[in-house]
N, CA, C and O atoms as a printed pandas DataFrame, in Angstrom:
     atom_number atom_name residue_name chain_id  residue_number  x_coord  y_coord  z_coord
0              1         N          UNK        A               1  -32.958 -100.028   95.794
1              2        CA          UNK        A               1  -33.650 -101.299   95.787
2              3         C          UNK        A               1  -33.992 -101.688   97.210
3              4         O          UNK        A               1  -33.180 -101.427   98.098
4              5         N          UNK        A               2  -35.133 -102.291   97.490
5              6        CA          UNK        A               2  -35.692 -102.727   98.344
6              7         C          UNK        A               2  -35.935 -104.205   98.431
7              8         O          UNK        A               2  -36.053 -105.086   97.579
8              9         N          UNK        A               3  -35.979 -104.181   99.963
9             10        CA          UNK        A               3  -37.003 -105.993  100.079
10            11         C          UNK        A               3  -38.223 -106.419   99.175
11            12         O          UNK        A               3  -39.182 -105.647   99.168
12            13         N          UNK        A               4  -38.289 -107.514   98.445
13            14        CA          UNK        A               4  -39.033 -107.395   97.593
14            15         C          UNK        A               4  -39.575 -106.757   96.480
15            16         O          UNK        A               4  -40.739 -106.805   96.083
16            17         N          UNK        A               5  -38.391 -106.006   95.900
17            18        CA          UNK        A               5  -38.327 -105.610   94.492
18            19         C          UNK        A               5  -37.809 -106.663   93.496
19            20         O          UNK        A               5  -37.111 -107.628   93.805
20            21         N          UNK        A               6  -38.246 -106.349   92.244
21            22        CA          UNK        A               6  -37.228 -108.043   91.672
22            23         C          UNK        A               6  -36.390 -107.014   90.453
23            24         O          UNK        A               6  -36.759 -105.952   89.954
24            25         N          UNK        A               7  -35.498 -107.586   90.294
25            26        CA          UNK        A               7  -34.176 -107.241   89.989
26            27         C          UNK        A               7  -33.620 -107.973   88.696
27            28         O          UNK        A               7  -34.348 -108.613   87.937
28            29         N          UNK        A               8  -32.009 -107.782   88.493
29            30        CA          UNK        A               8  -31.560 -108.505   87.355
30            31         C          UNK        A               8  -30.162 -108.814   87.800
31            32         O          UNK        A               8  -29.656 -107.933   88.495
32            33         N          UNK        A               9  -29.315 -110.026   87.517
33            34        CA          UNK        A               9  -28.011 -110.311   87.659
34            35         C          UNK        A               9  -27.572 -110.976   86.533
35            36         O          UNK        A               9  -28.266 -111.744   85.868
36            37         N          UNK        A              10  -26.082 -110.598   86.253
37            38        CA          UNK        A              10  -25.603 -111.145   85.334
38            39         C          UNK        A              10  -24.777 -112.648   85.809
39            40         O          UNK        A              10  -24.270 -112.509   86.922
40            41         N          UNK        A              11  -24.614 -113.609   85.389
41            42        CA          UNK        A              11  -24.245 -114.857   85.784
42            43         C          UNK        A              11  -23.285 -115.263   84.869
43            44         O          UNK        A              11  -23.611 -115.748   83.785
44            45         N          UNK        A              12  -21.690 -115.051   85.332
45            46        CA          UNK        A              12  -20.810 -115.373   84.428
46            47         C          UNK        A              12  -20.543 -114.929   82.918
47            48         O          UNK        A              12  -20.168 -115.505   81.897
48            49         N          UNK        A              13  -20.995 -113.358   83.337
49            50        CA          UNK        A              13  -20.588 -112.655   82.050
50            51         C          UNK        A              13  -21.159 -113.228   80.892
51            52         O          UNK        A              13  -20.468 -113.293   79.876
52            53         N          UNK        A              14  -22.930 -113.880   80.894
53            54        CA          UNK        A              14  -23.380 -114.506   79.655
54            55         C          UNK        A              14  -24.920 -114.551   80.246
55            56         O          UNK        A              14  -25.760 -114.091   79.473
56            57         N          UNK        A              15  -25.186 -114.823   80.945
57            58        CA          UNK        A              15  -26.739 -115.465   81.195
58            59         C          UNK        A              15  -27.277 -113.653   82.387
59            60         O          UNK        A              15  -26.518 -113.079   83.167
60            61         N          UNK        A              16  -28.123 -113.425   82.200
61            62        CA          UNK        A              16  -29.123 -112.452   82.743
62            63         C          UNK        A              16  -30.370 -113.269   83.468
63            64         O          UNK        A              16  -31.111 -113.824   82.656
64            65         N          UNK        A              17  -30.679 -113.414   84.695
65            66        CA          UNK        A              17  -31.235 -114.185   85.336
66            67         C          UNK        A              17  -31.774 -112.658   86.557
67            68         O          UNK        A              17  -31.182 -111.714   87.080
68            69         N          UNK        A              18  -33.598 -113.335   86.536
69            70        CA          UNK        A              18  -34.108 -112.537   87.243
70            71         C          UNK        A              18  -34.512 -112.974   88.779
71            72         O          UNK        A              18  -35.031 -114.074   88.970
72            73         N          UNK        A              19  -34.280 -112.159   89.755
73            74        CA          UNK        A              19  -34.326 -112.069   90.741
74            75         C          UNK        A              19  -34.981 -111.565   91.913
75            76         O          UNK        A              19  -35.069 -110.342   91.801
76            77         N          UNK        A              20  -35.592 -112.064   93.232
77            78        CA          UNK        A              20  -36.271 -111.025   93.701
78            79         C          UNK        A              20  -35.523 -110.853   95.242
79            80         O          UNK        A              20  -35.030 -111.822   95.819
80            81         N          UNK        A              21  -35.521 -109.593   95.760
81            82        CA          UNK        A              21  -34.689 -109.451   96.590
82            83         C          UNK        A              21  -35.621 -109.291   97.934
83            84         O          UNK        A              21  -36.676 -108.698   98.157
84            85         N          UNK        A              22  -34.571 -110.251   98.872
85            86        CA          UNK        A              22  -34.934 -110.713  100.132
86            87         C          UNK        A              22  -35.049 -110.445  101.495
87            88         O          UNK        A              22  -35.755 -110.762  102.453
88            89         N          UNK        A              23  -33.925 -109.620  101.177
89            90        CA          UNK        A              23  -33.457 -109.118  102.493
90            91         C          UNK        A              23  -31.679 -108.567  101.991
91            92         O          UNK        A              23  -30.867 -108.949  101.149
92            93         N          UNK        A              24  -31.703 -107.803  102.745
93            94        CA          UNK        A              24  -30.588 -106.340  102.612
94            95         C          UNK        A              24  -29.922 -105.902  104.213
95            96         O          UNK        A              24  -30.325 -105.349  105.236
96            97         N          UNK        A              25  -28.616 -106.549  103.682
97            98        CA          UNK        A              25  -27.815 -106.634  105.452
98            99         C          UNK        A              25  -26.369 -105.664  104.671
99           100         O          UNK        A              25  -25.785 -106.110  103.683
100          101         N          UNK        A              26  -25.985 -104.325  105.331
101          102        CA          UNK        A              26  -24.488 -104.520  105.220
102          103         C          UNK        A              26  -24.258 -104.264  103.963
103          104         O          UNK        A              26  -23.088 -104.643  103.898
104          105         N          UNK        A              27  -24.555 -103.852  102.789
105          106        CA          UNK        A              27  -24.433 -103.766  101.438
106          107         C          UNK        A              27  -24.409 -105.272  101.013
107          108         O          UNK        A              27  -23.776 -105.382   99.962
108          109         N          UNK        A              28  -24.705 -106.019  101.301
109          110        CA          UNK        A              28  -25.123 -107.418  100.870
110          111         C          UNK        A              28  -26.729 -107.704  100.648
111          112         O          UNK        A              28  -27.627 -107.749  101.489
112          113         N          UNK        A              29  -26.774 -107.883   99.213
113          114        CA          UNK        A              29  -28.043 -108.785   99.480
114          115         C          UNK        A              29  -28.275 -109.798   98.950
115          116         O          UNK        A              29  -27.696 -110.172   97.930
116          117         N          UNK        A              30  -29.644 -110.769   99.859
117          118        CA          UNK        A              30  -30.037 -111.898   99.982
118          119         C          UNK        A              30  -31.245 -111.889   98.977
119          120         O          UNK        A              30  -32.382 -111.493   99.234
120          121         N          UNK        A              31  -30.593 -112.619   97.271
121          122        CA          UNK        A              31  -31.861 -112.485   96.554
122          123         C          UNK        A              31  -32.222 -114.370   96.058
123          124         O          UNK        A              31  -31.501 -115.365   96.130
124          125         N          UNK        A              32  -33.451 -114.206   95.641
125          126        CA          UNK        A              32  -34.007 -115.685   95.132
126          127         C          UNK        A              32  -34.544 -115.570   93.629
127          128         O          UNK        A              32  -35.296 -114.819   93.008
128          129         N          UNK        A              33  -33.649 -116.878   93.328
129          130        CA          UNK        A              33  -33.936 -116.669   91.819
130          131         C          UNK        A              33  -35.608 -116.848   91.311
131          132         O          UNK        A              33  -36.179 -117.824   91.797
132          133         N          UNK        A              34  -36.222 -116.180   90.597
133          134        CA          UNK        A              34  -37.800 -116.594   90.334
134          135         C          UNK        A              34  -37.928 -117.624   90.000
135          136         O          UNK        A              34  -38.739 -118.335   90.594
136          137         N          UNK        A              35  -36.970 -118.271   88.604
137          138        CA          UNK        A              35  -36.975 -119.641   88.203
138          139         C          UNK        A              35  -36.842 -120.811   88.752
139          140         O          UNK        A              35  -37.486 -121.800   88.405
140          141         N          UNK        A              36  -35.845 -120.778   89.810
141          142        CA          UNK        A              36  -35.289 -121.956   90.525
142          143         C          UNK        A              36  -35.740 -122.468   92.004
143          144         O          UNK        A              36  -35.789 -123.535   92.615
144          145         N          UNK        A              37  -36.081 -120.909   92.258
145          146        CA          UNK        A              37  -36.431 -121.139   94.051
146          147         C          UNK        A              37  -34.727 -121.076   94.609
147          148         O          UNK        A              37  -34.734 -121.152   95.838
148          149         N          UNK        A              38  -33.436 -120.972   94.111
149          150        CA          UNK        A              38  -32.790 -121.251   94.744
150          151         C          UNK        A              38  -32.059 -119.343   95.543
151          152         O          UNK        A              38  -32.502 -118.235   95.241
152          153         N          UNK        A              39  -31.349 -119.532   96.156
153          154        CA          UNK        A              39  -30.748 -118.210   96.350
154          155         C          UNK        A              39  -29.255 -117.996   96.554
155          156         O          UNK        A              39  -28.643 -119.046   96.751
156          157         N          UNK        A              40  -28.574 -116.960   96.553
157          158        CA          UNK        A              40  -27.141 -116.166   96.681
158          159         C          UNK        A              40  -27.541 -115.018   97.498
159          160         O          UNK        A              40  -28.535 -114.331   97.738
160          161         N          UNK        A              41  -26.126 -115.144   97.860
161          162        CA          UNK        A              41  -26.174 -113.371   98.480
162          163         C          UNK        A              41  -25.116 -112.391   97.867
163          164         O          UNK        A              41  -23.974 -112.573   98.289
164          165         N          UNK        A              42  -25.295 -111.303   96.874
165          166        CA          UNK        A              42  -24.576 -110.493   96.542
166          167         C          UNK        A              42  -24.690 -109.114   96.616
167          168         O          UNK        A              42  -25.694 -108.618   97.127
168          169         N          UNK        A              43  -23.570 -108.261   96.064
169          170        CA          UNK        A              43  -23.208 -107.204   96.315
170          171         C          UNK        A              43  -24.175 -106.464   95.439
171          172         O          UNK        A              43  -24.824 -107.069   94.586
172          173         N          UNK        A              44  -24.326 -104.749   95.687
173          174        CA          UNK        A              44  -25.259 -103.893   95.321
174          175         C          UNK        A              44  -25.068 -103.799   93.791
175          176         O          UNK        A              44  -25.859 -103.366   92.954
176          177         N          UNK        A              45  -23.532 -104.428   93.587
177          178        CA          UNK        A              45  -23.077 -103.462   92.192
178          179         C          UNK        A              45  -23.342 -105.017   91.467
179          180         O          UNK        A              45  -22.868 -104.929   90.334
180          181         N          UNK        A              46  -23.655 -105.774   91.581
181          182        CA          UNK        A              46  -24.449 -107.062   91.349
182          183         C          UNK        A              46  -25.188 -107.024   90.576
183          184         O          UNK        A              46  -25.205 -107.758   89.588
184          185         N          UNK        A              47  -26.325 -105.778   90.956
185          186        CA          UNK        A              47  -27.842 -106.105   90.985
186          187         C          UNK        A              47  -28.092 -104.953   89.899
187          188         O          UNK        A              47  -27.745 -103.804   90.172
188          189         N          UNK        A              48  -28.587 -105.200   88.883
189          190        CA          UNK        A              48  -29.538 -104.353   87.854
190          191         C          UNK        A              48  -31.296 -104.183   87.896
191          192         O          UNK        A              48  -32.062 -105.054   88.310
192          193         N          UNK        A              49  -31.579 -103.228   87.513
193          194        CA          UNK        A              49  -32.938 -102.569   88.065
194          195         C          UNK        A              49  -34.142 -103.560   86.909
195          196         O          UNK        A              49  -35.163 -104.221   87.104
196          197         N          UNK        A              50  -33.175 -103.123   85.496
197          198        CA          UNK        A              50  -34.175 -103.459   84.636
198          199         C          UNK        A              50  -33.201 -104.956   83.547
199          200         O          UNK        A              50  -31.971 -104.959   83.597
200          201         N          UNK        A              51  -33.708 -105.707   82.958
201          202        CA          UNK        A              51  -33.012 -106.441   82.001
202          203         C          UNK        A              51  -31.930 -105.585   81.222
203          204         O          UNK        A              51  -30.740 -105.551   81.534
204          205         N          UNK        A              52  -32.580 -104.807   80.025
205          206        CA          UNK        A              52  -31.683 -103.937   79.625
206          207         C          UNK        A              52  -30.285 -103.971   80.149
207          208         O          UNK        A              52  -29.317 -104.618   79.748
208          209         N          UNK        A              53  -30.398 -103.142   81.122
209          210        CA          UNK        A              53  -29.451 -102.654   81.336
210          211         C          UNK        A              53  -28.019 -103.759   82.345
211          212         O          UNK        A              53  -26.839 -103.574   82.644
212          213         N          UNK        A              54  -28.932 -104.754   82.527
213          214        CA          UNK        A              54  -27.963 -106.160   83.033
214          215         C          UNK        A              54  -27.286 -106.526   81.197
215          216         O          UNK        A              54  -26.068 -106.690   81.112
216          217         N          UNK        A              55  -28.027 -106.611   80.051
217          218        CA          UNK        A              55  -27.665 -107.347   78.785
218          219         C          UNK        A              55  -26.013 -106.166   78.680
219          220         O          UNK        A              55  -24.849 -106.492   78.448
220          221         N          UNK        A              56  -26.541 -104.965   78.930
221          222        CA          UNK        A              56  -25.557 -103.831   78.474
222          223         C          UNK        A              56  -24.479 -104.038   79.023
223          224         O          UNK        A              56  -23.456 -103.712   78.422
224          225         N          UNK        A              57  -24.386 -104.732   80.523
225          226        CA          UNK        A              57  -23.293 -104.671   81.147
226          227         C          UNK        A              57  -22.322 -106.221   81.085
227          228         O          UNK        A              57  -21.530 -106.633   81.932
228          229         N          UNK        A              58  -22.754 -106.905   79.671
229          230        CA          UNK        A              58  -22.201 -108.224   79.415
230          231         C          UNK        A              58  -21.361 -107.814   78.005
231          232         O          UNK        A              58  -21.678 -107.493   76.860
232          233         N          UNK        A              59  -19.797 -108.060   78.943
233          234        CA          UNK        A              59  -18.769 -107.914   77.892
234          235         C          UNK        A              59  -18.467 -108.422   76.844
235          236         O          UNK        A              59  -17.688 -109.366   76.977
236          237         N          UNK        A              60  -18.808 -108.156   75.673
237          238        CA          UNK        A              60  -18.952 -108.279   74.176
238          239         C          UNK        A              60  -17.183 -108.953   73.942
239          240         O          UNK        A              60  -16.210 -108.199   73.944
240          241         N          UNK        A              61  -17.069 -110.521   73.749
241          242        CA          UNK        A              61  -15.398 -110.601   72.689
242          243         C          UNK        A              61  -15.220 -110.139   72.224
243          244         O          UNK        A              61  -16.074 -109.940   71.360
244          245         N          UNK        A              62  -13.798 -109.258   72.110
245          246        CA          UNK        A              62  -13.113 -108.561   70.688
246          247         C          UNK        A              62  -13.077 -109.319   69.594
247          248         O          UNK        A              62  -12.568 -110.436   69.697
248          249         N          UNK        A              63  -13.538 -108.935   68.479
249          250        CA          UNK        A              63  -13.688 -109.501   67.166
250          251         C          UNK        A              63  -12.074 -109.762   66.623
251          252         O          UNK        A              63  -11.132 -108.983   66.768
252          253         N          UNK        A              64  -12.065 -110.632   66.188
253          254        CA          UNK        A              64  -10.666 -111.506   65.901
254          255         C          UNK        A              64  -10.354 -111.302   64.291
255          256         O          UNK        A              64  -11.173 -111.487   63.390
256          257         N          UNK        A              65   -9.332 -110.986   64.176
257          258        CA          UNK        A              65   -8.932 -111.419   62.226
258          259         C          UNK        A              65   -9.194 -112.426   61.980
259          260         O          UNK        A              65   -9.069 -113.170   62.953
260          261         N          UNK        A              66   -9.523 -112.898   61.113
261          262        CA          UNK        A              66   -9.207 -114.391   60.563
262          263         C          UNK        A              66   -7.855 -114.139   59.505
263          264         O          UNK        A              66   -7.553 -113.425   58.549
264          265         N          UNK        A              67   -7.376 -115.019   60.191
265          266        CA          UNK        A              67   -5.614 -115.060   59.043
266          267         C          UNK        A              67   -5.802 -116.283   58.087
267          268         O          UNK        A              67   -6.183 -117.382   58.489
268          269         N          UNK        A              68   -5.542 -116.032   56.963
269          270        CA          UNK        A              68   -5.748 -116.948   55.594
270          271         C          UNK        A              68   -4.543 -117.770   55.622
271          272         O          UNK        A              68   -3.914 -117.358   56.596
272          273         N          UNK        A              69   -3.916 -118.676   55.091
273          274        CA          UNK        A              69   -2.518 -119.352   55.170
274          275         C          UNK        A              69   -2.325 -119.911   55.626
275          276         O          UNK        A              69   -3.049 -120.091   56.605
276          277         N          UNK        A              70   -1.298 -120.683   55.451
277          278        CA          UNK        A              70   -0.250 -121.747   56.485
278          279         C          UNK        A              70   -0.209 -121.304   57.943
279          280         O          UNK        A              70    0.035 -120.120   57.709
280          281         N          UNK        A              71   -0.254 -121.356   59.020
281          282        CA          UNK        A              71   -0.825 -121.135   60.252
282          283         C          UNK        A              71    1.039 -121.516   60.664
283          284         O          UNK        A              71    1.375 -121.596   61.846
284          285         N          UNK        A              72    2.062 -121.711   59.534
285          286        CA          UNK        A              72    2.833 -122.290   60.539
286          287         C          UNK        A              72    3.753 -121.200   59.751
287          288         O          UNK        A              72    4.954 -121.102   60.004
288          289         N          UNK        A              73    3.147 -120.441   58.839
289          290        CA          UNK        A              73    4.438 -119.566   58.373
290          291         C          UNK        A              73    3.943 -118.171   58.954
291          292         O          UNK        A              73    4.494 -117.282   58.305
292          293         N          UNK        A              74    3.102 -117.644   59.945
293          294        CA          UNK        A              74    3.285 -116.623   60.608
294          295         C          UNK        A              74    4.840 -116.568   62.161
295          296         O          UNK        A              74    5.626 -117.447   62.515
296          297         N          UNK        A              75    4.652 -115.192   62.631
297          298        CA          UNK        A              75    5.403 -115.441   63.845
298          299         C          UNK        A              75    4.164 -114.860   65.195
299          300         O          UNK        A              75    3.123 -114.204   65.166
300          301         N          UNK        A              76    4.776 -115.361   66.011
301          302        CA          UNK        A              76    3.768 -114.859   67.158
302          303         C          UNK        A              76    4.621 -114.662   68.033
303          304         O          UNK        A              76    4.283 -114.250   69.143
C-alpha cells in the first residue's frame, strides 16, 4: 500500500470503514476517513486492501445454547 491508495479498517471488531492513506512513516500509517474528513494513525496489519476481506477478519460470537427451565435449578 501506498500514499494515496484507499483502503479498509475494521473499527471495534463491527464497523468496516473506508479509508485513504496519507502518508507512511515507520510501519505506521497516517490514513483519512472518506466519510468524515477525520484521521488516525495505524499499523500495517490494520489496513485491508479490499472490503471483503476487512468483513472476513470480524470475529463472528460463538453461538450460545439456549437452556429451557428454571435458570435457578442449573449449576455453573
Amino acid at each position: 500500500m501506498k500514499v494515496g491508495d484507499t483502503a479498509y479498517i475494521v473499527e471495534s471488531n463491527r464497523y468496516v470503514r473506508e479509508v485513504e492513506i496519507r502518508r507512511c512513516s515507520g510501519g505506521m500509517f497516517l490514513v483519512r476517513f472518506t466519510d468524515t474528513g477525520g484521521g488516525i494513525q495505524v499499523k500495517v496489519h490494520r489496513l485491508f486492501a479490499t472490503r471483503e476481506e476487512a468483513e472476513k477478519s470480524i470475529e463472528k460470537a460463538p453461538e450460545t445454547k439456549k437452556v429451557r427451565g428454571n435458570p435457578y435449578d442449573r449449576w455453573y
